[in-house]
Biopython code that builds the backbone (N, CA, C, O; Angstrom):
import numpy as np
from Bio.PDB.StructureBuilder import StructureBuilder

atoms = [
    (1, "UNK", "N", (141.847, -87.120, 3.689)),
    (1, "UNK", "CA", (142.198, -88.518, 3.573)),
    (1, "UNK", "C", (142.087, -88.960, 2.116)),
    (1, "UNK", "O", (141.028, -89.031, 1.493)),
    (2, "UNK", "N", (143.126, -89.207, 1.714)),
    (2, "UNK", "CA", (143.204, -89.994, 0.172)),
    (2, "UNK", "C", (142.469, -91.818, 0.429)),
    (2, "UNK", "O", (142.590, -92.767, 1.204)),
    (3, "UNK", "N", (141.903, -91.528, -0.482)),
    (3, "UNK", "CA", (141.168, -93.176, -0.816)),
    (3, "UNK", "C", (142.813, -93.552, -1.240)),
    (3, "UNK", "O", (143.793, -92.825, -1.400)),
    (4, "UNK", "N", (142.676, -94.601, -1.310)),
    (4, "UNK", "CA", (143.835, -95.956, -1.957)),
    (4, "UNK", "C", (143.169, -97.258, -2.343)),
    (4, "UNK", "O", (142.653, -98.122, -1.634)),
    (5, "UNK", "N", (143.282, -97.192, -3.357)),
    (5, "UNK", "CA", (143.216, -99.320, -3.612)),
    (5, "UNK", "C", (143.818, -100.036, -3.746)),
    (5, "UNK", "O", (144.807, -99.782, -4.435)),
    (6, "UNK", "N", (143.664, -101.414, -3.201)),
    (6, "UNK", "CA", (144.507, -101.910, -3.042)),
    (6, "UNK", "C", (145.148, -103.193, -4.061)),
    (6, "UNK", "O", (144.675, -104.329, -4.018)),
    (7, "UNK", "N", (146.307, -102.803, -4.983)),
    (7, "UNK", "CA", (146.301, -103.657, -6.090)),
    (7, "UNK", "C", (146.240, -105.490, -5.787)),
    (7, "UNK", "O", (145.861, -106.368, -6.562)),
    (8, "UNK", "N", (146.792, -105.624, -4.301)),
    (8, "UNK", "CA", (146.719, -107.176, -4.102)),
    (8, "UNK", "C", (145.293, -107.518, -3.843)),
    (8, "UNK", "O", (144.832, -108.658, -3.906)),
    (9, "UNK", "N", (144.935, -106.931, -3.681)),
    (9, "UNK", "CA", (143.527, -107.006, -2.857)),
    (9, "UNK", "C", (142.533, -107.367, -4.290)),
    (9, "UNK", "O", (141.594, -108.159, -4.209)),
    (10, "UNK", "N", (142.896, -106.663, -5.576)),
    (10, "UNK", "CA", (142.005, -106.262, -6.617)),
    (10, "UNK", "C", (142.568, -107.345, -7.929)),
    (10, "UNK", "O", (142.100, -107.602, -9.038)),
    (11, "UNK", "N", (143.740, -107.789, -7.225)),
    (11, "UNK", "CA", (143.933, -108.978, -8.269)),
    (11, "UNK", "C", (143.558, -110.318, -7.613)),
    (11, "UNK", "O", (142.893, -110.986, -8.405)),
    (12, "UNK", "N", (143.736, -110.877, -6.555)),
    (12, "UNK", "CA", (143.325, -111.738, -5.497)),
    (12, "UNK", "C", (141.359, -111.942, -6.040)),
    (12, "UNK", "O", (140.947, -113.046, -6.396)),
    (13, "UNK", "N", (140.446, -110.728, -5.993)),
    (13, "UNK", "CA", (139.379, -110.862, -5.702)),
    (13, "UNK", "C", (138.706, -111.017, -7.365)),
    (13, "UNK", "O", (137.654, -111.602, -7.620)),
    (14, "UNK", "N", (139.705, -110.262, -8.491)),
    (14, "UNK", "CA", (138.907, -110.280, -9.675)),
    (14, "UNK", "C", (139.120, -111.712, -10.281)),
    (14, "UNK", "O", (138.348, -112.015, -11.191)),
    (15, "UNK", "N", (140.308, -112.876, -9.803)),
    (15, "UNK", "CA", (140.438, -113.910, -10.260)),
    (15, "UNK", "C", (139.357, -114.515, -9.484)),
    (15, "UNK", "O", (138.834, -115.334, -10.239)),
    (16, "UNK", "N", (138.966, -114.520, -8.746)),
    (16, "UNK", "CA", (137.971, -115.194, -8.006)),
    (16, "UNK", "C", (136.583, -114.677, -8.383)),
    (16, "UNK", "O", (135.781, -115.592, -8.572)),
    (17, "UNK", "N", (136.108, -113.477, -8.536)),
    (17, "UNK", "CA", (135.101, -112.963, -9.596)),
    (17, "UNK", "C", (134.983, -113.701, -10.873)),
    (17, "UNK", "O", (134.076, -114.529, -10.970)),
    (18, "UNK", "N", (135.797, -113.500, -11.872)),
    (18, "UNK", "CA", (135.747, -113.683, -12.825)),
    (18, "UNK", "C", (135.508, -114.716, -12.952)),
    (18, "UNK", "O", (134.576, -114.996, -13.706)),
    (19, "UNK", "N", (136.344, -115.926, -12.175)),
    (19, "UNK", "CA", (135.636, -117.714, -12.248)),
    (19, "UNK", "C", (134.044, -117.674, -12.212)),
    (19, "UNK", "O", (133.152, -117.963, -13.008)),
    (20, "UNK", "N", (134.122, -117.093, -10.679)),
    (20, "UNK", "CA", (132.167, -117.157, -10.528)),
    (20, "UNK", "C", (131.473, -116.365, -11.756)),
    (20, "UNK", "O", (130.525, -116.987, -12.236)),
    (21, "UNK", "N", (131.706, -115.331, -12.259)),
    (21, "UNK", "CA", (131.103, -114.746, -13.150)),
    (21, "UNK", "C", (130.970, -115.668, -14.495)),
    (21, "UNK", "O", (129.891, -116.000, -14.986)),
    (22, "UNK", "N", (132.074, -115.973, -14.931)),
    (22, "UNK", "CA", (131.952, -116.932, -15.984)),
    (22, "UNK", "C", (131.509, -118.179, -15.875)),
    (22, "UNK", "O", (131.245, -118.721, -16.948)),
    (23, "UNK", "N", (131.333, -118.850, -14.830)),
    (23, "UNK", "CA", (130.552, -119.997, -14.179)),
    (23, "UNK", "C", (128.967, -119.940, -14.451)),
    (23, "UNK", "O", (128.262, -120.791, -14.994)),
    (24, "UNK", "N", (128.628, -118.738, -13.937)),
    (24, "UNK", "CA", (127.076, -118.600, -13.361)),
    (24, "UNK", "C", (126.768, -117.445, -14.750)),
    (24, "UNK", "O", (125.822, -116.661, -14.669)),
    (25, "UNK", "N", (127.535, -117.463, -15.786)),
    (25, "UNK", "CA", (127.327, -116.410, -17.128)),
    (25, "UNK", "C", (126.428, -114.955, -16.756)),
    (25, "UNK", "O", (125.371, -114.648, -17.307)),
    (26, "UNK", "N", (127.201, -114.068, -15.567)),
    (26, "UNK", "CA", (126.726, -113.115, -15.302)),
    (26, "UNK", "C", (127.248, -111.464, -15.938)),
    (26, "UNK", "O", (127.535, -110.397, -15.395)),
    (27, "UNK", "N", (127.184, -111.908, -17.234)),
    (27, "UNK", "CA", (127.841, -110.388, -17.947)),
    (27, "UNK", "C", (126.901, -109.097, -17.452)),
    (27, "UNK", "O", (125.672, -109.144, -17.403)),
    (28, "UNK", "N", (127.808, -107.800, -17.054)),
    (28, "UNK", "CA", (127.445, -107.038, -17.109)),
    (28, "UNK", "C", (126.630, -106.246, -18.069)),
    (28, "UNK", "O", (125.717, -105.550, -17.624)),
    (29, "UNK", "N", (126.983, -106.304, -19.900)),
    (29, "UNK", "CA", (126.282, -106.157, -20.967)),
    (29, "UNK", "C", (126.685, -107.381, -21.742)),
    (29, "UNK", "O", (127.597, -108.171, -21.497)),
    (30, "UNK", "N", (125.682, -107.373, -22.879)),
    (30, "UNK", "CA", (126.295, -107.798, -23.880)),
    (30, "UNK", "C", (125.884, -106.832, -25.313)),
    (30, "UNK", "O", (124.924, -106.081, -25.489)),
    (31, "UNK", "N", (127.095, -107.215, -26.283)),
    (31, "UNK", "CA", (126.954, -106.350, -27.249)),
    (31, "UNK", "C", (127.135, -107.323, -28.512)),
    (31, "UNK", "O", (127.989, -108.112, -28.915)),
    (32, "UNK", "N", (125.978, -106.887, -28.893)),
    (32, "UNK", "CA", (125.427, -107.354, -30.509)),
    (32, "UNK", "C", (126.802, -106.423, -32.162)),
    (32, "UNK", "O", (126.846, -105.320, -32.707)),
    (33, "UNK", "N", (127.336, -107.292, -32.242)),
    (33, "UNK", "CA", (128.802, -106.681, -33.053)),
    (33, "UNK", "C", (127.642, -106.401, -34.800)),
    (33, "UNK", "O", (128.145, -105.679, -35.661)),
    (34, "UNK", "N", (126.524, -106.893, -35.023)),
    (34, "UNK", "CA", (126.136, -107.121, -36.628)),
    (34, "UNK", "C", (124.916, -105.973, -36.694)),
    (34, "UNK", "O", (124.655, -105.360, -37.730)),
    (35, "UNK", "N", (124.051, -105.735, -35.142)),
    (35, "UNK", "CA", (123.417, -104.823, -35.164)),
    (35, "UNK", "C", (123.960, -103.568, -34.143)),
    (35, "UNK", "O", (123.210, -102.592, -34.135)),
    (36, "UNK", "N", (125.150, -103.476, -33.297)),
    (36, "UNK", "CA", (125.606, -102.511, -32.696)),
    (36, "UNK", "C", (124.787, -102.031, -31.470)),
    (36, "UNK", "O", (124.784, -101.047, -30.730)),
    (37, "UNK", "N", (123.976, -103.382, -31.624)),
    (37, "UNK", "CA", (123.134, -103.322, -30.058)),
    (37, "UNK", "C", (123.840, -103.658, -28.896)),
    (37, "UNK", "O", (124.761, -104.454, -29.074)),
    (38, "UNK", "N", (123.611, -103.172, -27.494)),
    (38, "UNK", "CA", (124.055, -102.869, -26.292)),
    (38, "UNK", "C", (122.943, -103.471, -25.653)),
    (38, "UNK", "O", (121.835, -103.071, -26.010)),
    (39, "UNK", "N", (122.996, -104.185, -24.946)),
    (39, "UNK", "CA", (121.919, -104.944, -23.734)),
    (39, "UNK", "C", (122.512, -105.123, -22.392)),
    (39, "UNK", "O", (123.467, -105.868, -22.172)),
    (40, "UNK", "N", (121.880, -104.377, -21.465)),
    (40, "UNK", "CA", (122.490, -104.481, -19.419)),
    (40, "UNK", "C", (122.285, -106.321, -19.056)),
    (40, "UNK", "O", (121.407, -107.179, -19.153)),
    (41, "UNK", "N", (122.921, -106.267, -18.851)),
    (41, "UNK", "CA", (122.757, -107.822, -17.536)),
    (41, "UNK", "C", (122.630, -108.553, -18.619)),
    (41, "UNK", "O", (123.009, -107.997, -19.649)),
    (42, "UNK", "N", (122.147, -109.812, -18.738)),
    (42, "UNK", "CA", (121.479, -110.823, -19.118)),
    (42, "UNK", "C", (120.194, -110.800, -19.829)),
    (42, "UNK", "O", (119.226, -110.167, -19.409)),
    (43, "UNK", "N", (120.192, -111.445, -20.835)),
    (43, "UNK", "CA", (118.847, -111.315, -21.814)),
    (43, "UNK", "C", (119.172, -112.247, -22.480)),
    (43, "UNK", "O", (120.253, -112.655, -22.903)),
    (44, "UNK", "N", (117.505, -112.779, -22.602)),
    (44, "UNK", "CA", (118.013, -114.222, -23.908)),
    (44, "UNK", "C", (118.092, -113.589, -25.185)),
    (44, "UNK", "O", (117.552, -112.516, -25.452)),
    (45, "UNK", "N", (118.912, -114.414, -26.124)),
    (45, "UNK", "CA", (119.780, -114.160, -27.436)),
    (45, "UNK", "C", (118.748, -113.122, -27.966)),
    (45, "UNK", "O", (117.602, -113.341, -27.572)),
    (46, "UNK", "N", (118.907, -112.038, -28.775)),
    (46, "UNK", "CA", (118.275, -111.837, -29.353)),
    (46, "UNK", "C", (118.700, -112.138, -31.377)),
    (46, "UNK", "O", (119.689, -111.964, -32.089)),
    (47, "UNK", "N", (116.959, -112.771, -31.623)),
    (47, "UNK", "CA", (117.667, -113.722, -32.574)),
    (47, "UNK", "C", (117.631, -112.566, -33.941)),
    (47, "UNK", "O", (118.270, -112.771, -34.974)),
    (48, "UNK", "N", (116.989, -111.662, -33.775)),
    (48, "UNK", "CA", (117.601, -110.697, -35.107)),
    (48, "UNK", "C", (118.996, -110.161, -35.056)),
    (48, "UNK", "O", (119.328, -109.579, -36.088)),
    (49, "UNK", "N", (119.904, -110.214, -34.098)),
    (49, "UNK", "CA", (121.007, -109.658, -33.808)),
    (49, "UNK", "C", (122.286, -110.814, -33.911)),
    (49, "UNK", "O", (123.423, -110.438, -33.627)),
    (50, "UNK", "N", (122.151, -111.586, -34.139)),
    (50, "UNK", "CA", (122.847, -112.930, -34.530)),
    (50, "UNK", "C", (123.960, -112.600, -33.092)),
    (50, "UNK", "O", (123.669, -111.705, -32.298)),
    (51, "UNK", "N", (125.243, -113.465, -32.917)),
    (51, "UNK", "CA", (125.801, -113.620, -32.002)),
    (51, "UNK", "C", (125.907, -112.461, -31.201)),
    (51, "UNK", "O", (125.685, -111.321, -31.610)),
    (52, "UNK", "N", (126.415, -112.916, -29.498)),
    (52, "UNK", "CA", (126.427, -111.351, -28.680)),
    (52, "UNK", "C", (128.358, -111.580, -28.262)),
    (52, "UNK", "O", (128.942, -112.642, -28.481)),
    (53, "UNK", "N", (128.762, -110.844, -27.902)),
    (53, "UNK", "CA", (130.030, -110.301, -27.198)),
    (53, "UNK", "C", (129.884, -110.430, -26.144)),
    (53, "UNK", "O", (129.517, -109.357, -25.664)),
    (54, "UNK", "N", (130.008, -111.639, -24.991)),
    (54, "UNK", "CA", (129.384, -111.408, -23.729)),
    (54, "UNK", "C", (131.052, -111.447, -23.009)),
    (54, "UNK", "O", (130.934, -111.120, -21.828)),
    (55, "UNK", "N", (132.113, -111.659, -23.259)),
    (55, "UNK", "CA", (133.027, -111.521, -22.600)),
    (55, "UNK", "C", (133.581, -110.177, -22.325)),
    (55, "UNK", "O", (134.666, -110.163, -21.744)),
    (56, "UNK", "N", (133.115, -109.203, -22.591)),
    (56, "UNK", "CA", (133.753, -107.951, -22.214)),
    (56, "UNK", "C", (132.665, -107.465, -20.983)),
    (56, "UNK", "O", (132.966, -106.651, -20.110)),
    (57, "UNK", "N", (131.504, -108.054, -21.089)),
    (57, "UNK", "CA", (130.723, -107.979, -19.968)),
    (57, "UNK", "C", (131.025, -108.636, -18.763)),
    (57, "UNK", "O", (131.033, -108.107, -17.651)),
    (58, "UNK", "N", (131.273, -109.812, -19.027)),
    (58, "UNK", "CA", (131.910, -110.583, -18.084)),
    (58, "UNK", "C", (133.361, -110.146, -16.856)),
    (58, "UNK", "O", (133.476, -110.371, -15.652)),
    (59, "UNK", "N", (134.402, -109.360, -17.983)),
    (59, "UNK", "CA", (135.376, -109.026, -17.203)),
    (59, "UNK", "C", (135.101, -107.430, -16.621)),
    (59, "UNK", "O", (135.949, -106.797, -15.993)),
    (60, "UNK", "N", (133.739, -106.922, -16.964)),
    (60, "UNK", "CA", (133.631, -105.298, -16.331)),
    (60, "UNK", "C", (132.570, -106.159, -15.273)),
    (60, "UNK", "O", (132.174, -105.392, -14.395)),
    (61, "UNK", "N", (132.208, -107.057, -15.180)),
    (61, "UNK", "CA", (131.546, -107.471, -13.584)),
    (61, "UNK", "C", (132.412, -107.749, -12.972)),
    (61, "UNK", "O", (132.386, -107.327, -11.816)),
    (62, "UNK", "N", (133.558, -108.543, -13.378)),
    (62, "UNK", "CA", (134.191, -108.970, -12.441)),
    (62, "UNK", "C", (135.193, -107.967, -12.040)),
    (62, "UNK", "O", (135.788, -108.118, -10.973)),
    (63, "UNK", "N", (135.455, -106.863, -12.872)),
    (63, "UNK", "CA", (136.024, -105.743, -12.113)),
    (63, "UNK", "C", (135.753, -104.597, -11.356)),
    (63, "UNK", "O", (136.454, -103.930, -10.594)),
    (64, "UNK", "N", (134.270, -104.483, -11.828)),
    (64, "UNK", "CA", (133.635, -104.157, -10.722)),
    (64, "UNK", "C", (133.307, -104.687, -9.079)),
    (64, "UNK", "O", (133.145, -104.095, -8.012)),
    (65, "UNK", "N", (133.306, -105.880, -9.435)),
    (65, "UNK", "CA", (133.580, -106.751, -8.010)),
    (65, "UNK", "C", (134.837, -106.348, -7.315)),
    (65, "UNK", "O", (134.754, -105.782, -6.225)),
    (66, "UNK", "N", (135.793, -106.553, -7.768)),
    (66, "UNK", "CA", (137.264, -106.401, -7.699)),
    (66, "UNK", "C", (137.680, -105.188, -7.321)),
    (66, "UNK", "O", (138.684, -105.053, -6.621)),
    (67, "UNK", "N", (137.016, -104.264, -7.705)),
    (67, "UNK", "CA", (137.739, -102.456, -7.790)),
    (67, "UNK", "C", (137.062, -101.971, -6.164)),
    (67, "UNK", "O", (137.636, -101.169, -5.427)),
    (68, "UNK", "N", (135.689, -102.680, -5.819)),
    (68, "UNK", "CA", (134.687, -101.883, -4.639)),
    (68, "UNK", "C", (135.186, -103.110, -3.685)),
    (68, "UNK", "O", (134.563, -103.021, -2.627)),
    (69, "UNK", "N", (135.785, -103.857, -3.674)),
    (69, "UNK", "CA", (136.674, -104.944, -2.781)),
    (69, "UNK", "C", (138.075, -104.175, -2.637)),
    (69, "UNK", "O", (138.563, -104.187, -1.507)),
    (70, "UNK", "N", (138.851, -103.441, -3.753)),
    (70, "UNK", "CA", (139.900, -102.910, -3.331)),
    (70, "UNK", "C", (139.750, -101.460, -2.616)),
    (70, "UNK", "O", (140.666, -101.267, -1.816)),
    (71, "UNK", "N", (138.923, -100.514, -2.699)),
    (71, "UNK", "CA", (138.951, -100.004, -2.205)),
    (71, "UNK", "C", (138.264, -100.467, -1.231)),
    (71, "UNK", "O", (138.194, -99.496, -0.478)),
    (72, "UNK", "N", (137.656, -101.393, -0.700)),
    (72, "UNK", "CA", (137.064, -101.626, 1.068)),
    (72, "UNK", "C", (138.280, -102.202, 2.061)),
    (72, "UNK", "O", (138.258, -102.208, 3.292)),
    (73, "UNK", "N", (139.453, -102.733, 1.097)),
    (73, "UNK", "CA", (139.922, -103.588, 1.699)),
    (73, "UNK", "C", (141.331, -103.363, 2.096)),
    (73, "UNK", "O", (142.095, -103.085, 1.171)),
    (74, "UNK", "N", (141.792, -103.426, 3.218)),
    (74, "UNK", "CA", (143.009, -103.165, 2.957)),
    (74, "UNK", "C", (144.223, -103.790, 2.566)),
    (74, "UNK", "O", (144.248, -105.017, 2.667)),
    (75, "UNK", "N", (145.179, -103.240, 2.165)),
    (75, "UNK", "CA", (146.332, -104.265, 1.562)),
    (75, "UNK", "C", (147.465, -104.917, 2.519)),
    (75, "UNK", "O", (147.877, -105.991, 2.081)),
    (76, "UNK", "N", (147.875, -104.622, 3.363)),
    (76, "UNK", "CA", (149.081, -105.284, 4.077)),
    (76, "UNK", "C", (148.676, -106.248, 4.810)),
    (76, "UNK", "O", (149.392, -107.249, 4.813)),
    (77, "UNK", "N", (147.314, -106.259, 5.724)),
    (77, "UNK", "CA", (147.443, -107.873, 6.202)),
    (77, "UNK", "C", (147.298, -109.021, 5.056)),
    (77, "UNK", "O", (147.762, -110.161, 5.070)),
    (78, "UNK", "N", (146.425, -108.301, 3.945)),
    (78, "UNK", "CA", (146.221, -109.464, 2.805)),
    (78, "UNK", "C", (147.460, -109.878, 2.534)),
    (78, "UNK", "O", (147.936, -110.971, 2.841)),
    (79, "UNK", "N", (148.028, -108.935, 1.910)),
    (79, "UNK", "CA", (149.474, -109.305, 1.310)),
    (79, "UNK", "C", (150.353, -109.903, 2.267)),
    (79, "UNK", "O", (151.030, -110.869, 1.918)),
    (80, "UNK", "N", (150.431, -109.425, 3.498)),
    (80, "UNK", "CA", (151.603, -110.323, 4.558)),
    (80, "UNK", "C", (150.832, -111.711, 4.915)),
    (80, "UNK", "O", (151.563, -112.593, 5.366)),
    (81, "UNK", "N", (149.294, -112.054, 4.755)),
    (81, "UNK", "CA", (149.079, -113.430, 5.036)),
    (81, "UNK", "C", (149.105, -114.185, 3.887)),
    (81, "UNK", "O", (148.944, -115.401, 3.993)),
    (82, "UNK", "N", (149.291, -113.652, 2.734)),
    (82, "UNK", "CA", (149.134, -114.299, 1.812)),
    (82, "UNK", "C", (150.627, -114.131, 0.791)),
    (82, "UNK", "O", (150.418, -114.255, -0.415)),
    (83, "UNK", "N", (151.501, -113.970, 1.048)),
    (83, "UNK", "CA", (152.547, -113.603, 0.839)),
    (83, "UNK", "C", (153.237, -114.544, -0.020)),
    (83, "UNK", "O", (153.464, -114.109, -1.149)),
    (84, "UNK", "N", (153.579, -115.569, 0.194)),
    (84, "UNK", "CA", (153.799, -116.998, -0.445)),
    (84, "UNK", "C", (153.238, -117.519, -1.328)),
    (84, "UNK", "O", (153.887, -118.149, -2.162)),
    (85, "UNK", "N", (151.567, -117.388, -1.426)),
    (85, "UNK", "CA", (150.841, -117.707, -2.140)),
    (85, "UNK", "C", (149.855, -117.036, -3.090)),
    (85, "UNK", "O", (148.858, -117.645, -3.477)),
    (86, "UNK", "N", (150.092, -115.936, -3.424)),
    (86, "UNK", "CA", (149.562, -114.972, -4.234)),
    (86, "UNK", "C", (149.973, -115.735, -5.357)),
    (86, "UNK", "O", (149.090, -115.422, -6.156)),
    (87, "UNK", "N", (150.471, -116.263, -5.759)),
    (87, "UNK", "CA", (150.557, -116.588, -7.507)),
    (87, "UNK", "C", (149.284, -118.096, -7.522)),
    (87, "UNK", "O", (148.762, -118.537, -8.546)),
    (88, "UNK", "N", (149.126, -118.453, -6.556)),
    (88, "UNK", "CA", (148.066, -119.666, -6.659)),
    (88, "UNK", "C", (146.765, -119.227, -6.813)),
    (88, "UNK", "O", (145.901, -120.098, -6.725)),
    (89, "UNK", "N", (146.403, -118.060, -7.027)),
    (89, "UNK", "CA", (145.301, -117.432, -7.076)),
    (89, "UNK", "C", (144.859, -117.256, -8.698)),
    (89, "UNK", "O", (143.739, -117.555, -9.112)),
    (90, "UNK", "N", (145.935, -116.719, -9.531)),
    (90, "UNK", "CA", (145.557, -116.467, -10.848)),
    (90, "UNK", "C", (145.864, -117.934, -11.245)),
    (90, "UNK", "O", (145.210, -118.248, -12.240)),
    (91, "UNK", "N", (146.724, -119.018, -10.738)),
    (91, "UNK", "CA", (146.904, -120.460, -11.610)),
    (91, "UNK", "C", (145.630, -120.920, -11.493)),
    (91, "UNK", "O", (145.128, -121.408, -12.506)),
    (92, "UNK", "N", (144.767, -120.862, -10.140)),
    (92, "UNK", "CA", (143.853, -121.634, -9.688)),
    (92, "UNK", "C", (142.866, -121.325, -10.291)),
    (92, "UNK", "O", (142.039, -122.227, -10.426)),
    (93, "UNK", "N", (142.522, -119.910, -10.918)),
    (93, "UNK", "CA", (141.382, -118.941, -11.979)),
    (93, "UNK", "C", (141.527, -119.962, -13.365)),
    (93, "UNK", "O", (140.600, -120.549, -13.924)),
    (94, "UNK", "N", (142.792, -119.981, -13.688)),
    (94, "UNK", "CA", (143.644, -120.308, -15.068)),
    (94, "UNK", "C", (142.770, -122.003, -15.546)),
    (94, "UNK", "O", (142.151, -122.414, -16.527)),
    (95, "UNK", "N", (143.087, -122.428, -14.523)),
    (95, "UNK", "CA", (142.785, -124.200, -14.266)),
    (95, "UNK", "C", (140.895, -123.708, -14.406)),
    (95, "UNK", "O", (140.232, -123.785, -15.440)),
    (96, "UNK", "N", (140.545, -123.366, -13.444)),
    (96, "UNK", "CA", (139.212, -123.693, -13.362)),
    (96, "UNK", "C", (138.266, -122.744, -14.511)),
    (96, "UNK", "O", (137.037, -122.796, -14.461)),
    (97, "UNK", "N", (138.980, -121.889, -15.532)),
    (97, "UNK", "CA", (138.365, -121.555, -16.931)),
    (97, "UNK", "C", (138.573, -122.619, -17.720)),
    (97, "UNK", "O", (137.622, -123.130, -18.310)),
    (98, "UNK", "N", (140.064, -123.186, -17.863)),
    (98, "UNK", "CA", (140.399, -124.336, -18.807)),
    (98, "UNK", "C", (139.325, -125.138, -18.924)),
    (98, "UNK", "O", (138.783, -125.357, -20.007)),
    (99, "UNK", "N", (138.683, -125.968, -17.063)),
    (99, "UNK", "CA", (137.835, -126.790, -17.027)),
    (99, "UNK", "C", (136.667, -126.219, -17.551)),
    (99, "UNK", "O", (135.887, -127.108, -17.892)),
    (100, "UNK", "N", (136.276, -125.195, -17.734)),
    (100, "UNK", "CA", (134.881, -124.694, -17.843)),
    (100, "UNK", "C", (134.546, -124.819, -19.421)),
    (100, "UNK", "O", (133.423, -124.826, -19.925)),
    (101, "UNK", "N", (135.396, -124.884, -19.869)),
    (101, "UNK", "CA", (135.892, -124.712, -21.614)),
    (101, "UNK", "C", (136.390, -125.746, -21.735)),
    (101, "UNK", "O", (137.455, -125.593, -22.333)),
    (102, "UNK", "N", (136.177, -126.956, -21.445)),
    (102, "UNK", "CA", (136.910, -128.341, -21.926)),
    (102, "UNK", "C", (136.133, -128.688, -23.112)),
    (102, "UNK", "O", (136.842, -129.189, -23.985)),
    (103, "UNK", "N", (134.799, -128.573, -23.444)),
    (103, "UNK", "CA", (134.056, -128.817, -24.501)),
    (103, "UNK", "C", (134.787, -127.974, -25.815)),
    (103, "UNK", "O", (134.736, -128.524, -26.915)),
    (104, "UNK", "N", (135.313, -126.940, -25.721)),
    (104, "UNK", "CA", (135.682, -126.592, -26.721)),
    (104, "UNK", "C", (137.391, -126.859, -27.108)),
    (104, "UNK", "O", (137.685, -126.499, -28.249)),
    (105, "UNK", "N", (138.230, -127.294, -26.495)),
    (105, "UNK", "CA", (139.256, -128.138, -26.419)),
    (105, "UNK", "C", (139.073, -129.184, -26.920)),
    (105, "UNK", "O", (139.834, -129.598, -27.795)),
    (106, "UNK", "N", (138.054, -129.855, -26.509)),
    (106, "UNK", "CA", (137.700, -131.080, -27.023)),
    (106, "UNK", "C", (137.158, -131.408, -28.746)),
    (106, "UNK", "O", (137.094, -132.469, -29.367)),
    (107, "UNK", "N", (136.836, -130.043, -29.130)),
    (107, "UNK", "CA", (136.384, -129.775, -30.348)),
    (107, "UNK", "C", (137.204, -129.690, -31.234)),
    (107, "UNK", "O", (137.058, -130.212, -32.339)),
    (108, "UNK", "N", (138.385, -128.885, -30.811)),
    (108, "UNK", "CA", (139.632, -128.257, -31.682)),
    (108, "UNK", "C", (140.835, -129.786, -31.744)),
    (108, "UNK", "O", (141.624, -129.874, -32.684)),
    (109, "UNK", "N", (140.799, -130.720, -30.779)),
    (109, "UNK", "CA", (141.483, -131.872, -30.681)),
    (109, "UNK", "C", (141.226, -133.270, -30.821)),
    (109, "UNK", "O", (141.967, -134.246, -30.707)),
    (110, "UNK", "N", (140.036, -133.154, -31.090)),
    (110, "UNK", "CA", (139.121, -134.403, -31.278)),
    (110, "UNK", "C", (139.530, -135.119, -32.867)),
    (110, "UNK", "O", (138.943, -136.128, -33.259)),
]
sb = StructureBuilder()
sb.init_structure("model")
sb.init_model(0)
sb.init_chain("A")
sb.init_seg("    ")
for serial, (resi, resn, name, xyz) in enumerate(atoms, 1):
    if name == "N":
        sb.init_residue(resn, " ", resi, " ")
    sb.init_atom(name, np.array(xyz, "f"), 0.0, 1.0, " ", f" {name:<3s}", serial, name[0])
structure = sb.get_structure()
């Protein structure tokens, strides 16, 4: 038996990851770019290491969410019930980062 994943299944679930992940700031690492430090999960700043890289952590949680959802899940009832509305899934991700980041919109337009 071949595994399969399922690509609707894994785009559907990582837009919905990724909101919560970036909501609740649950990076998988973060990486220190000035000292080339690597840190798992969450840790407060470390202040000899000046800023961290936490968005590449962010999108390997949420694809990790996404990848062990596609392979559990299967693809054709998703896709035939959701058929119509698969594109409201990444607008609805799109909208609710914008909102999450309005402070910095507000910075650049102010």
């Amino acid at each position: 038996m071949q595994a399969r994943l399922s690509p609707v299944v894994f785009a559907l679930v990582y837009c919905i990851a990724y909101t919560v992940v970036l909501a609740m700031d649950w990076p998988l690492f973060n990486y220190y770019p000035q000292t080339g430090e690597f840190t798992w999960g969450w840790v407060p700043r470390l202040e000899h290491a000046g800023p961290s890289m936490t968005w590449y952590g962010l999108m390997a949680t949420a694809g990790g969410v996404a990848l062990i959802c596609a392979a559990i899940i299967r693809d054709k009832p998703v896709a035939s019930a959701l058929r119509n509305s698969l594109w409201l899934f990444p607008f609805a991700a799109m909208l609710a980062c914008v909102y999450m980041m309005r402070i910095f919109f507000r910075q650049w337009f102010a």
